[in-house]
C-alpha positions as CSV (number, residue, x, y, z in Angstrom):
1,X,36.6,-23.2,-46.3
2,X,34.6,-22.3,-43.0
3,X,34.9,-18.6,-43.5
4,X,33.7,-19.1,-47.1
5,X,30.9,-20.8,-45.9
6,X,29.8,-18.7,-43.0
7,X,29.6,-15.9,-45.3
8,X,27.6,-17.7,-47.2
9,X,25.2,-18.4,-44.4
10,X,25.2,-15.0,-43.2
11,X,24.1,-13.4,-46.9
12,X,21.2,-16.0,-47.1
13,X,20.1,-14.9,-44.0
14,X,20.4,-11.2,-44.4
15,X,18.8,-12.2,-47.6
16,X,15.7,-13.8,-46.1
17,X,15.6,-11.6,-43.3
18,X,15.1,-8.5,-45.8
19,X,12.4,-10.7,-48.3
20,X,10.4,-11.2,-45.1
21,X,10.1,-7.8,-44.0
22,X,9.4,-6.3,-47.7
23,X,6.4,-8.9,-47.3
24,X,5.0,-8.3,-44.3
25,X,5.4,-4.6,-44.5
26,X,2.4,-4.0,-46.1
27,X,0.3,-6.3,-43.6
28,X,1.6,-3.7,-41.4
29,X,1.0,-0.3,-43.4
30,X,4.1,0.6,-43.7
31,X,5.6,1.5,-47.1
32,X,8.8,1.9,-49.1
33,X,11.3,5.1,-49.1
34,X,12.8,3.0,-53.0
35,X,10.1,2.0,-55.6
36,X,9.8,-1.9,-55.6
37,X,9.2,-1.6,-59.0
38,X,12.5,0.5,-60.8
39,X,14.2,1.5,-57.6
40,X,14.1,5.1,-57.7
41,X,13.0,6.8,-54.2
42,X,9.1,7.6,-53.7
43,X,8.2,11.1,-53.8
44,X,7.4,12.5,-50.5
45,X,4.3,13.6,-51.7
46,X,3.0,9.8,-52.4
47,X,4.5,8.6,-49.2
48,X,2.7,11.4,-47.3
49,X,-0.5,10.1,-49.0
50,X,-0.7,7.2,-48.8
51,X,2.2,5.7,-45.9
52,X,1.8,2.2,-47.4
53,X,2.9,2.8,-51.2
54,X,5.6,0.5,-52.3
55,X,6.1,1.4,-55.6
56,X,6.0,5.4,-57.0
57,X,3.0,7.0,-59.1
58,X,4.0,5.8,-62.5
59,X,5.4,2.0,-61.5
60,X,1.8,1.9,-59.4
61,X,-0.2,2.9,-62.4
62,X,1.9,0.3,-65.1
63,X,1.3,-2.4,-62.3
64,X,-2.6,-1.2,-62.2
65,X,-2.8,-1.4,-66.3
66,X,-1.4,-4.5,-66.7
67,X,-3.6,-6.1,-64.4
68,X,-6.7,-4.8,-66.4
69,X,-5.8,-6.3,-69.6
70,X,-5.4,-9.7,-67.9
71,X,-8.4,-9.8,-66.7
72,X,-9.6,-8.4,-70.3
């Protein structure tokens, strides 16, 4: 039962470990080689303009859209 257990305790952590560096990255200005968004890899030529980008060009602009018809 121990063993089931400690691997238990070691996926939470390895779980909370990675949630707390996806959200401090950004405080730090460091982006994302996978979109947060769908998943798919960033192209190079976003990461090389802006270093911080977390999501790619089209899950950025959906994100972008939908928060100007909220605050429509």
């Amino acid at each position: 039962m121990t063993d089931v257990l400690d691997q238990a305790q070691q996926v939470e952590e390895a779980e909370r470990e990675a949630s707390i560096a996806l959200a401090v990255a950004p405080l730090k200005g460091e982006g994302s080689a996978d979109c947060g968004g769908c998943g798919d890899p960033i192209e190079a030529l976003r990461r090389a303009a802006m270093p911080s980008a977390r999501r790619c060009a089209e899950c950025q602009a959906a994100r972008e859209r939908r928060a100007r018809e909220f605050r429509s």
